[in-house]
SEVEXRO-962938 format. One record per atom (N, C-alpha, C): residue in three letters; x, y negated, z negated. Coordinates in steps of 0.02 Angstrom, whole numbers, padded with zeros to 5 digits, always signed. Atoms other than C-alpha are relative to their C-alpha. Layout:
residues N
ALAXYZ/...
This chain:
residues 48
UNK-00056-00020-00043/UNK+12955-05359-03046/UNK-00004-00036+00067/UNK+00009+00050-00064/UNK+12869-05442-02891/UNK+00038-00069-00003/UNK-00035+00058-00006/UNK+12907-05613-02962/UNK+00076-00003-00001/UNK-00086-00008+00017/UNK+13084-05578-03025/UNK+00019+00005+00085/UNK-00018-00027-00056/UNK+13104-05512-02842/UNK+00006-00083+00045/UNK+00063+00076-00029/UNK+13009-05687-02776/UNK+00096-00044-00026/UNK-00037+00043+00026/UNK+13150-05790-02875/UNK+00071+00024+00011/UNK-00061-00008-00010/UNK+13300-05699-02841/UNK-00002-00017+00092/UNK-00009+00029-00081/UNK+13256-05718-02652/UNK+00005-00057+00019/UNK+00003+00070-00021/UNK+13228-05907-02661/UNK+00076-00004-00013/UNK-00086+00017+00044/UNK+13398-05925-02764/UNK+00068+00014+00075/UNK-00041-00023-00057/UNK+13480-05830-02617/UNK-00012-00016+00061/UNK+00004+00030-00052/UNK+13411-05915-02485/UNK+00019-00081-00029/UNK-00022+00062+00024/UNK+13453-06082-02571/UNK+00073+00003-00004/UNK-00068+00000+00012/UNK+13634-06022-02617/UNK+00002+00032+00085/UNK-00034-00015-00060/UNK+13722-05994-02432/UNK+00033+00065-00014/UNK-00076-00049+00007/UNK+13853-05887-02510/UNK-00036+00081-00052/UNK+00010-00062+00022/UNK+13742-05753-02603/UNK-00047+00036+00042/UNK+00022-00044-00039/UNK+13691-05648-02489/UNK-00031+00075-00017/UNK-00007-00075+00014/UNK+13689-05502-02586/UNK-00091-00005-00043/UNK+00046+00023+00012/UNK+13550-05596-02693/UNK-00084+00010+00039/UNK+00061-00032-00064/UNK+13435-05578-02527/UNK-00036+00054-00025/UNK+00011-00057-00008/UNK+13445-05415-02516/UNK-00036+00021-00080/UNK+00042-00069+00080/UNK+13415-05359-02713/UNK-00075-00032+00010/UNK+00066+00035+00020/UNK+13256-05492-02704/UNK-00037+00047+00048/UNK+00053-00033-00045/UNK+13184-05390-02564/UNK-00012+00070-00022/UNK+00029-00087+00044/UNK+13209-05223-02657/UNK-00038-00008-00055/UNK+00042+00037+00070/UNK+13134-05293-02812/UNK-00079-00002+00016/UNK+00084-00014-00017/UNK+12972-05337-02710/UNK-00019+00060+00016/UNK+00040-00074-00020/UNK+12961-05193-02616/UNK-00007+00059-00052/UNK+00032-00044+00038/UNK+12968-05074-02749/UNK-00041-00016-00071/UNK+00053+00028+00036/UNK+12868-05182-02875/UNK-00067+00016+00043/UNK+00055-00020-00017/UNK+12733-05178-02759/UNK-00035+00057+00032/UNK+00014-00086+00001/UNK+12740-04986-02724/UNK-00034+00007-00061/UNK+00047-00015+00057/UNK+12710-04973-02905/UNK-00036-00026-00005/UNK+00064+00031+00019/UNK+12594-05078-02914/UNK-00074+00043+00036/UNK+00059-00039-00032/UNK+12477-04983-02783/UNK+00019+00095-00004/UNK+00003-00062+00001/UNK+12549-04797-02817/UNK-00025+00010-00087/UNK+00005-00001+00079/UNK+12474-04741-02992/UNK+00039+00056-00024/UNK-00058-00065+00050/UNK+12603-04650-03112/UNK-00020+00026-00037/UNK+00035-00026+00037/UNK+12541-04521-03184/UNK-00045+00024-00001/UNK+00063-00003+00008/UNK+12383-04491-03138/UNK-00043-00045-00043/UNK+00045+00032+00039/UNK+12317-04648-03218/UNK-00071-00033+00030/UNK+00045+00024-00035/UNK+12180-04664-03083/UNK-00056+00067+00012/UNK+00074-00029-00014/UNK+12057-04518-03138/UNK-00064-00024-00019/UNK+00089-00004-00021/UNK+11890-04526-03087/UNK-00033+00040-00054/UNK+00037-00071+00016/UNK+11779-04441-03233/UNK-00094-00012-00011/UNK+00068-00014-00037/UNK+11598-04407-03168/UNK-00038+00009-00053/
């Protein structure tokens, strides 16, 4: 999701006229790399 995010932002800084492009590439990272550091689910127990 990061990259996808990564490539729609270049595309939109390369194209002048998609602007809108920007913006989704920056939501794309940012919540790719939420998930990436929040674990869903509880898939980060600890068992002792």
């Amino acid at each position: 999701m990061v990259v996808l995010g990564l490539i729609l932002l270049i595309i939109g800084l390369l194209v002048s006229s998609a602007k809108i492009l920007v913006t989704i590439g920056l939501i794309l990272i940012v919540v790719g790399l939420v998930l990436n550091f929040v674990p869903i689910g509880g898939s980060s127990r600890r068992v002792f």
